[in-house]
N, C-alpha and C positions, 0 to 999 in steps of 0.2 A: 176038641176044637169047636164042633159044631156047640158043644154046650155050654160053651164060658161066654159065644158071640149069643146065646140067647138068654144068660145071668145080664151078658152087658146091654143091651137089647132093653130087656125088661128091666133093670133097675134103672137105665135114665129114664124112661118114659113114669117110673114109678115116682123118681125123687121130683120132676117136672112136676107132674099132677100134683105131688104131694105139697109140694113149694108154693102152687098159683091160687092153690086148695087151701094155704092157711093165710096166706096176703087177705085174700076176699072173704073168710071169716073175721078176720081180725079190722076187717075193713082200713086195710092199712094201703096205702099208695103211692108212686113217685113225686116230694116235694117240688111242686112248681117254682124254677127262678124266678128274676126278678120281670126278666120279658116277657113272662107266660103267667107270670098272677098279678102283675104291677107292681107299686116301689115305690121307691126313690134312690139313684144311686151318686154318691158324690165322690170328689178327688180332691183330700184334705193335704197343704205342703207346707213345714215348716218353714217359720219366720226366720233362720237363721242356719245354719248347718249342725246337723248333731251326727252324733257317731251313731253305731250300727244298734248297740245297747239302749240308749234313750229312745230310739224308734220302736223298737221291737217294746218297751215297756208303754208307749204312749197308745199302740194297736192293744196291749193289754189291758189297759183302763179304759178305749174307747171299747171290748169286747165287754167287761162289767158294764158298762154304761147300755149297750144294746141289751145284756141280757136282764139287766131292771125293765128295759122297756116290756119286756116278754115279746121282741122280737121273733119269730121262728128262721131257722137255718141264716142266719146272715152270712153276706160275705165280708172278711175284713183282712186285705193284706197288704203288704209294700209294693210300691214299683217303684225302681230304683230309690228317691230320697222321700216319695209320695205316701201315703198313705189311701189306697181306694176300699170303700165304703160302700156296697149294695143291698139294701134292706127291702127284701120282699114281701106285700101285703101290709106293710108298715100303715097305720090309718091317720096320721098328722104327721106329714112328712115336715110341715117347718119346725115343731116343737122338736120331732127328733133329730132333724141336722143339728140344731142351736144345741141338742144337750151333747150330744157325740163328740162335738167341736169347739166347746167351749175349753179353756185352759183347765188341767188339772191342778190342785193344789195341797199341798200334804198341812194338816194341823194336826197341831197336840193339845185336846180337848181337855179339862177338870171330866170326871165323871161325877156328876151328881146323884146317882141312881140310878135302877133297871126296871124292867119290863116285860111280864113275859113274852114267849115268843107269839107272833100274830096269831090271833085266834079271830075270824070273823063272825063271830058269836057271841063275843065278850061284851059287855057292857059293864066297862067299870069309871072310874075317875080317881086320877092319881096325878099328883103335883111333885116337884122332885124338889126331895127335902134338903130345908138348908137356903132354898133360892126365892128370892123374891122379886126379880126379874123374867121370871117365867111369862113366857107368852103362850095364851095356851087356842088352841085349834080343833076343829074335830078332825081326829086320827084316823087312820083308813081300818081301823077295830071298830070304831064305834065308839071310842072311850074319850075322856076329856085330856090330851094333854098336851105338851108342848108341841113346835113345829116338826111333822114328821115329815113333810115334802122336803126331797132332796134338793127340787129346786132353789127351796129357798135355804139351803146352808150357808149362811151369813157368820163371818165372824163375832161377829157380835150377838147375833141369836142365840139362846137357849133353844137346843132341836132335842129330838128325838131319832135318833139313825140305828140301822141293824148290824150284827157285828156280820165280819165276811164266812159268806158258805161255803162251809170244807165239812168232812166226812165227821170230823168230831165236833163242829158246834153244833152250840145248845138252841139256836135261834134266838137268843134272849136278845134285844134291844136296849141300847142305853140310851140316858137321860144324860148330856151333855152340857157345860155349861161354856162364856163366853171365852173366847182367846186370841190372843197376841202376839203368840208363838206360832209359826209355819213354818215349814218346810225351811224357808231356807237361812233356821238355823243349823240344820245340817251338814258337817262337809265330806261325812264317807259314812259306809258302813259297811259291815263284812260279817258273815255266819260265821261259828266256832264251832265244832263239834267237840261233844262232851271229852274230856282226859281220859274218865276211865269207862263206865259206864252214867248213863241219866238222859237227860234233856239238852239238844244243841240251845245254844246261845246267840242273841246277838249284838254285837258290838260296834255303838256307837261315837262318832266323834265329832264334836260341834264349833262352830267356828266361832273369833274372839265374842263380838256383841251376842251370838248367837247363843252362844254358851248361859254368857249370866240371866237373858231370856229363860230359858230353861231352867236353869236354877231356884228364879227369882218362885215361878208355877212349882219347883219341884217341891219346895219348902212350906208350900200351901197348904199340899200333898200329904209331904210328912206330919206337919200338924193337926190336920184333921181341921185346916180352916175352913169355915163355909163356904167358902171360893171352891176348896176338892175335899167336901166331908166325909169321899169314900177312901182316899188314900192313892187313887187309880189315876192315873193318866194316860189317855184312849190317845190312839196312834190313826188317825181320822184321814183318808183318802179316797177323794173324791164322795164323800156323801155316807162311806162304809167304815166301819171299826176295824182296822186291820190288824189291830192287838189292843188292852188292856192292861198292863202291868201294874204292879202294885209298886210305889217309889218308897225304897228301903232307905233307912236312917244314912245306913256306909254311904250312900251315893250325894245328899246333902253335905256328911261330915269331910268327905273328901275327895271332893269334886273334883276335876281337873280337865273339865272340858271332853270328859269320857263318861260314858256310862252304859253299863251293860242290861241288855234285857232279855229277861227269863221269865219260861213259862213251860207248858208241858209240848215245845216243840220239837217236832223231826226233822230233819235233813231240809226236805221239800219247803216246810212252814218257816222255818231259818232264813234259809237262800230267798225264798220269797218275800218277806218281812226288811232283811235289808234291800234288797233291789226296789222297794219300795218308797225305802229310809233314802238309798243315795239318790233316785234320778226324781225321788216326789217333791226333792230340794234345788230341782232344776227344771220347773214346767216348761212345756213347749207349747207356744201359740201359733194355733194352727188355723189357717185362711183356708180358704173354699178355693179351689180354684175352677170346678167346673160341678155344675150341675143336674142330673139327670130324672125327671119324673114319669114315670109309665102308670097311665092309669089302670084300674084295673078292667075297664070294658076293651083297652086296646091290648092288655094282656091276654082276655079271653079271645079275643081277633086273631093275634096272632097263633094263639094253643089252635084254635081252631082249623086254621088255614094250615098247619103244620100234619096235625094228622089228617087231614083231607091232602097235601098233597103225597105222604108217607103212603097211605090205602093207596092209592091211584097209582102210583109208582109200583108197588107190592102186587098188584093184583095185576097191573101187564106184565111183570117179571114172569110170578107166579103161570100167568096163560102162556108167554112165551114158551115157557119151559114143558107145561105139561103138552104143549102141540109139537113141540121139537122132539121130548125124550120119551113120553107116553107114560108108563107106568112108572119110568124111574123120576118123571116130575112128579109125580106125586110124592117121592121121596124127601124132594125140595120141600113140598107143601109142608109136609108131616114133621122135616128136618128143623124149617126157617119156624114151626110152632112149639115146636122141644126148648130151640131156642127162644123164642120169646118168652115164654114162661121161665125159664130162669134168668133171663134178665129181668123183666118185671118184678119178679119177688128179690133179687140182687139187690135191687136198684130202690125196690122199697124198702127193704132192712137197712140199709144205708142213710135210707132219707129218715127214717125213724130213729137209729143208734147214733148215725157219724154225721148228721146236720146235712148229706149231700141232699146239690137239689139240681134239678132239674129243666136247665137252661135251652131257648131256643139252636142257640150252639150245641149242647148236648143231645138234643135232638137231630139236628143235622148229623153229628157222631155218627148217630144209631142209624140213621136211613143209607148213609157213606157205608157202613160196616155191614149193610145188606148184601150190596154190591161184592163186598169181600167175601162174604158165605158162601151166594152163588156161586162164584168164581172156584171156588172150592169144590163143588158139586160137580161144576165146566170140565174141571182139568181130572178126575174121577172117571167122568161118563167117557169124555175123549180118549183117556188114557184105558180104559176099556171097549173102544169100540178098537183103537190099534191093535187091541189084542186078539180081537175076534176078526179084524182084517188078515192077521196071522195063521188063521184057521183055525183057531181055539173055538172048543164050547162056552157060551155062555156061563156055563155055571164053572167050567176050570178059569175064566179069565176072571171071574171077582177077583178073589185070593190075591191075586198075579197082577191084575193093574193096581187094587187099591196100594200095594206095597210099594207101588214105583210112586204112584200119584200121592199116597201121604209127604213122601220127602218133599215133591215138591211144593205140597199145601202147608209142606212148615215151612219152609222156605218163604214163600211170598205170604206169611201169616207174621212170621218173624220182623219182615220188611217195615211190615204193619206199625207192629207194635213198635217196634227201633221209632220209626217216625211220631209216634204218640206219646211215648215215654218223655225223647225229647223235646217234644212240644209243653208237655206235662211242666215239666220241671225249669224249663227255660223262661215260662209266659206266663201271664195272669192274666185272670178274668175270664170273660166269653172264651177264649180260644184254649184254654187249659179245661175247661166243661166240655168242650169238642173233643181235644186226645183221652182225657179220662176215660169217658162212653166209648169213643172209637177203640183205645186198648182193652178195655172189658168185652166186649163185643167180639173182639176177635180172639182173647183168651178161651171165650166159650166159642167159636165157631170151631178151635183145634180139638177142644173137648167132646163137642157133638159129631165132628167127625170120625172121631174114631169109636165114639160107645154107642151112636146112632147110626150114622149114616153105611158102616161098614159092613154093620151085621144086618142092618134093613135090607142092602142090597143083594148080600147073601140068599137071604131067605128068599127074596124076590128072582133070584138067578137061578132057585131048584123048583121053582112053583113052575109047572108046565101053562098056568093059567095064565100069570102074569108075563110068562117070557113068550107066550104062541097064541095068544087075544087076536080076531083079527084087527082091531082096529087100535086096543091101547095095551097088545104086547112090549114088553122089554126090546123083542127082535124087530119090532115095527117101527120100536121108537131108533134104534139103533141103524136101521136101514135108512128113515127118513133122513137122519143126520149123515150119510155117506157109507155107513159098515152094510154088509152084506147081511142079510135076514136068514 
């Protein structure tokens, strides 16, 4: 027994060290919200009513649209018919509302030619063959060629756009040329998966004017007219190639307001391609309805203010306890730093892998969920000084309270988490960065009770040093609080 509580002992304090030990090599950190590094945050609402699907795809093109910016961790989700928008660190906050919020629009481009993928080293100059409409720009390569800003993707422009990044493209960039055809020649679409074995499919259907539109570009296509010399017609939304296909002879010869498009896709790239196809033939225009700017000197104001009142609050807890419990506050100390060190490194790989960040909400969490730890320590120490009020030795009453006082430290940890979960799952924004922390927080405070705090006290209950000190005895601390020395 004695030897598994000094495995469990030594290996949290090991994987602690080992965790806070590779954060700070790796110079890795908790990503700041938007409170705490500055912003901009808005609340974008449709012009009309859309179902639950058009919403959920319009938060998708606004999330491409952030992550061209090279945003880091944004936030971006619905409430109720809303869409809300917090972008932290963002450095031209009007350029990035206007592009988040502008209308999306689906085209079906000519492809004129490619490009390889960005190279900012290259220095080359390349004209897209076939066009003599080309407007031509300097490219963010270095090279000469048509319009590569997405801002300006103009119907009528000859651009340069990247195809969408998934795990199999090649980076390449196309050479686009002018169109007529948008989205809402579309009226449905839907993925196929392959009959037997191959590539899923997808199938789509276009509405009456919309169709012969389609047709009229498809036959361009098939000819190898200068209009589409490569034979390809790019599937263009919001500023990105979201497919390529090649327009086969069958689909001119026997059109019928249908046409299927194939390519080397999966399930995933299918389903994604038409959800593209049906709702990029239905944009939604989206109003501002509120606006919010945090600079970043009142961001650093506030981080600041937070951990100066987090210390302040942590360090009278901390004195309370060690003058109340004596050597088992020291427990606290040693316990409430086991714990920070795995949330800090938690909370950094998160902010690193899973975009989490780190809101002044989130931080209140964490100082809330201090309060929970102690309390866990409270109902421990009490629940063993009744023991020793019993007439027990100190060193039989460990074993013996900690067992009564775990149930009820799952108990009122449980409570915890029940309230966080639901808060999680019910709310958005600031107040779901509060339950997140605060549920994490006390997931590890049930953790470090029992692999820390249990066996620390153990060993602290057979040391004659720590239990008969006169002044920061175990028995000293137990007698100030009411139990018999």
């Amino acid at each position: 027994m004695r030897r598994n509580l000094w495995i469990s002992l030594v290996a949290i304090v090991v994987v602690a060290i080992t965790a806070i030990t590779v954060v700070l090599v790796s110079n890795s950190h908790p990503v700041l919200g938007l409170d705490l590094r500055g912003g901009v945050s808005v609340v974008l609402r449709p012009d009309r009513k859309v179902d639950h699907g058009q919403l959920n795809q319009a938060v998708n093109i606004i999330r491409n649209r952030v992550d061209a910016l090279g945003v880091a961790e944004p936030d971006i989700n619905t409430q109720g018919s809303d869409i809300v928008i917090s972008l932290p660190g963002v450095k031209d906050p009007d350029n990035a509302l206007k592009l988040v919020g502008q209308t999306a629009e689906l085209r079906f481009r000519p492809v004129l030619g490619t490009l390889p993928p960005f190279n900012p080293n290259a220095t080359t100059t390349t004209t897209a063959p076939g066009s003599t409409t080309a407007t031509t720009a300097p490219a963010n390569d270095g090279s000469t060629t048509p319009n590569t800003d997405r801002a300006g993707d103009l119907p009528e422009a000859t651009v340069v756009l990247p195809e969408r990044e998934t795990k199999t493209s090649s980076g390449v960039r196309y050479i686009l040329g002018p169109t007529n055809v948008t989205g809402s020649v579309v009226k449905g679409a839907t993925a196929t998966p392959p009959q037997v074995a191959g590539d899923w499919t997808v199938d789509a259907t276009f509405t009456g004017d919309g169709g012969q539109k389609f047709l009229d570009i498809s036959k361009k296509c098939v000819a190898k007219d200068p209009v589409c010399p490569n034979g390809n017609l790019a599937i263009v939304l919001d500023g990105v190639v979201e497919s390529a296909p090649t327009i086969q002879p069958d689909l001119v010869s026997n059109f019928d307001n249908k046409a299927q498009i194939t390519g080397s896709f999966g399930e995933k790239d299918a389903k994604n391609l038409a959800t593209v196809l049906r709702f990029g033939a239905l944009p939604v225009q989206l109003t501002a309805q509120s606006t919010q700017t945090v600079s970043a000197t009142l961001g650093k104001d506030s981080l600041k203010a937070g951990i100066v009142a987090g210390l302040v609050g942590l360090g009278l807890v901390l004195i309370y306890m060690l003058a109340y419990y004596r050597a088992l506050g020291l427990v606290v100390v040693l316990g409430l730093g086991v714990t920070g060190c795995l949330l800090w490194a938690v909370v950094s790989w998160l902010g690193e892998t899973r975009g989490l960040s780190l809101s002044l909400a989130g931080a209140t969490g964490i100082i809330v969920s201090v309060g929970v730890t102690v309390d866990s320590y409270v109902v421990y120490f009490e629940r063993l000084k009744d023991e020793i009020r019993s007439g027990r030795s100190i060193r039989s009453s460990v074993d013996r309270g900690f067992t009564r006082a775990f149930r009820t430290i799952l108990a009122a940890d449980l409570v915890s988490f029940i309230g966080a979960f639901l808060l999680y799952i019910l709310t958005v924004g600031p107040v779901r960065g509060f339950a997140f922390f605060l549920g994490l927080s006390t997931l590890l405070d049930v953790f470090t009770a029992y692999f820390f705090t249990r066996p620390m006290v153990t060993f602290l209950g057979r040391s004659r040093f720590f239990t008969e000190a006169k002044f920061f005895g175990v028995a000293r601390g137990l007698a100030v609080s009411g139990a018999p020395a």
